[in-house]
Residue, then its C-alpha position, 0 to 999 in steps of 0.5 A: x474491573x475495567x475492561x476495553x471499548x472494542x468498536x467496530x472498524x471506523x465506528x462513527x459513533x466513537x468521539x475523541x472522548x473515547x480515544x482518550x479514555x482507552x489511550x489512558x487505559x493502555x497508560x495505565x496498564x503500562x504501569x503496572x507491567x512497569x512495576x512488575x518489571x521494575x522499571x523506573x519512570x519514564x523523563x518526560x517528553x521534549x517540551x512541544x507544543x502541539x496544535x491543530x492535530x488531525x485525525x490522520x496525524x493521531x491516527x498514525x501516533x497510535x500505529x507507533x504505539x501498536x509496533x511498540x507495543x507488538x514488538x515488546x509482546x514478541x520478546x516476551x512471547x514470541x508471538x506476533x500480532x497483525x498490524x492494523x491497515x491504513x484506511x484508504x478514507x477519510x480518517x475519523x476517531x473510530x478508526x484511532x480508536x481501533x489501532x489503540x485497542x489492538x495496542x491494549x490486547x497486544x499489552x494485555x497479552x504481555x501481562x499474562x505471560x508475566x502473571x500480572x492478575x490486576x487489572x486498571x480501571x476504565x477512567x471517566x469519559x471527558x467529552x472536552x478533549x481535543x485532536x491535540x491532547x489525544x495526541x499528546x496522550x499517544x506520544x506519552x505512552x509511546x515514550x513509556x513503552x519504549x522504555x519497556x522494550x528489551x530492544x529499545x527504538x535505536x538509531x537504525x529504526x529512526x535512519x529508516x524512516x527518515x529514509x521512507x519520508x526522503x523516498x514519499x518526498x522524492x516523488x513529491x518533487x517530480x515533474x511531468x519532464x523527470x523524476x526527482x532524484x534525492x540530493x547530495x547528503x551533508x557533510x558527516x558531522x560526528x558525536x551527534x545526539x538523538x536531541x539535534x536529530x529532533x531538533x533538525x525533524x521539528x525544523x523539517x516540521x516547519x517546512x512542511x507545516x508551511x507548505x500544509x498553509x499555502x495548499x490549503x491542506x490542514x497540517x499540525x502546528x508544532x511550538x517549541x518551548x525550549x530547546x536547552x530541555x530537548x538534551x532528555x530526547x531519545x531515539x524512541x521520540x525521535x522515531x515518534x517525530x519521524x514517523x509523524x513526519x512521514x504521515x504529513x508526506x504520505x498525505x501531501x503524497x495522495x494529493x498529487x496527479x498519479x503519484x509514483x510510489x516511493x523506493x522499497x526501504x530495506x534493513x539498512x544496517x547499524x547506525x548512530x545519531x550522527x548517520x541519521x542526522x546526516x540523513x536528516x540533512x538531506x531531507x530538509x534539502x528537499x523540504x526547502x525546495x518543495x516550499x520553494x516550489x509551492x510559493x512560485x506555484x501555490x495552486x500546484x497541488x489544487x491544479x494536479x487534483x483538477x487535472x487528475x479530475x479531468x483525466x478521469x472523465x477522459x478516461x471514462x469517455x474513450x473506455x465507453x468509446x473503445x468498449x462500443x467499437x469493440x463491440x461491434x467489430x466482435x458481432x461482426x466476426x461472430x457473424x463472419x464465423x457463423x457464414x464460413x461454418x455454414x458454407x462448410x457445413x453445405x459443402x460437407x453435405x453435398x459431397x455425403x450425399x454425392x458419395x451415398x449415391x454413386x458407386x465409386x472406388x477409391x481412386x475416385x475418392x482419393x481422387x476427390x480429396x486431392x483435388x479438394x486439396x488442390x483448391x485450398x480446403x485441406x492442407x497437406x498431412x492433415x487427416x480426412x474423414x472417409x465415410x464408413x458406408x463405402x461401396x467397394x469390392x476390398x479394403x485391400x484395394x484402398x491399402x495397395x493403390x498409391x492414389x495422388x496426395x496419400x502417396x508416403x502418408x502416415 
């Protein structure tokens, strides 16, 4: 019986071997909830070659596979898995090889609500595999598993993350002069397919591929092979393509100086192929413009992270500055403060001791406290402390007199 490889967050020693072994695992798996469900076999995938895949980009195919894969275990439990976080590092297998396996429990939840007792074998470990076939691997099982889904990935969950990818772009154009604002959409063009939506990401994919070579930032390769076969595309790729793209802006994003961070996305209501599409056009306005701008400038991104670099130590030097001179200027009032207390404390003595070692009434007393008054050691209302040793003949005396200062006193 097989079983899963549960490794450890960003586990070093997992290879891309490993990723694959789970990923077809979890395809595995698929199949046989597919069968109980009986479902027909997915089309195959738009034809595109892929090249140069990095980890990042792998890694957040495998983030698509676990919402799928938790949005079908609601459906058919009503239960809700936690989404796995994003490092905030470099991204290695370990950490794709965490995300698939949350998308295996998360199926393997799904298998036991359906008392679904088989279980798939754990296929041979292949050392040979690459960045890419893992990849490919990931969109074939997101392809499989949203055709399981009740709620299918529909025009609306694609409209939502063109919109997140227009948002991370929009920060991408901005000057040190002025923020971006996103430009004026296409005309609206009616009876568009799922397939010219992804044939409009892939142009978009393009761009930024482009923009990836002249930064020196590693971006994946994609090759069409044939658009007359993109007809069989559904909105479930043409989200898998979206959300990729927006994987290679959230990089180019994190290269910036100071990046502002994109618009909040809201549930933007229904739409079709021809909104998102729409949509699309405007985010390939703003690609052409940002490769337009890194070939005028091809050390933009390098010049803001040696700036970013610069300010940093800056930063650190005027903090140390003001930390020391903030230490200083705090010894000089503790000081200050000790001195006024220690006068005080001497002026209290002085007056007990004057008080203990005369016999005095009252109205000298009160006497005494207006005038402390009058020379700016009290202010009016406030309420002294007599000593409780007085020699005097009556307290009544103290309540009859209206002595100068307690006069309409509480």
């Amino acid at each position: 019986m097989g079983s899963p490889i549960i490794c450890a967050q960003g586990d070093s020693a997992v290879t891309l071997g490993h990723v694959f072994q789970q990923v077809d695992l979890v395809r595995s798996e698929l199949d046989l909830i597919r069968l109980e469900l009986e479902k027909s076999e997915p089309n195959p995938p738009p034809p595109v070659n892929v090249e140069g895949a990095e980890p990042r980009e792998v890694f957040f195919q495998a983030l698509t596979l676990f919402r799928k894969a938790n949005q079908m275990a609601f459906e058919h439990t009503r239960e809700g898995g936690e989404s796995p976080t994003i490092p905030n590092r470099e991204i290695n297998p370990g950490d794709v090889q965490e995300v698939v396996t949350k998308a295996l429990q998360r199926i393997r939840r799904i298998k036991e609500s359906l008392s679904i007792s088989e279980q798939a074998e754990l296929p041979g470990l292949d050392s040979s595999v690459t960045p890419s076939q893992v990849f490919e691997a990931i969109v074939s099982a997101n392809r499989e598993l949203n055709q399981l889904l009740d709620r299918p990935f529909a025009p609306e969950d694609v409209y939502e993350q063109i919109t997140v990818a227009i948002g991370y772009a929009t920060r991408l154009l901005d000057t040190k002069e002025a923020r971006s604002t996103p430009p004026e959409p296409p005309q609206f063009e009616r009876r568009k397919q799922p397939a010219h939506v992804y044939l409009e990401l892939v142009k978009c994919f393009d761009e930024i591929h482009q923009i990836g070579e002249v930064c020196n930032a590693p971006m994946l390769n994609l090759q069409l092979q044939n658009e007359s076969e993109f007809a069989s595309a559904e909105p479930g790729d043409v989200y898998d393509m979206a959300s990729l793209l927006v994987s290679e802006l959230i990089y180019l994003h994190q290269l910036r100086e100071h990046p502002g961070p994109p618009r909040k996305v809201y549930d933007l209501g229904r739409k079709t192929p021809s909104h998102v599409y729409q949509r699309v056009g405007i985010l390939r306005k703003q690609m052409t413009s940002l490769r337009r701008r890194v070939d005028e400038t091809p050390s933009l991104l390098s010049d803001e992270m040696a700036a970013s670099t610069s300010s940093s130590n800056n930063t650190t030097k005027n903090r140390s500055f003001w930390s020391e001179n903030l230490g200083a200027r705090l010894l000089r009032s503790h000081l200050t403060a000790a001195a006024i207390g220690l006068t005080l404390l001497g002026f209290v003595l002085v007056f007990t001791l004057y008080v203990r070692s005369q016999t005095v009434d009252l109205v000298r007393i009160n006497a005494l406290l207006a005038n402390a008054s009058h020379c700016g050691f009290a202010g009016a209302g406030e309420i002294f402390v007599i000593p409780a040793r007085l020699d005097c003949t009556s307290r009544s005396e103290f309540c009859d007199e209206q002595a100068p200062g307690l006069d309409g006193a509480n």
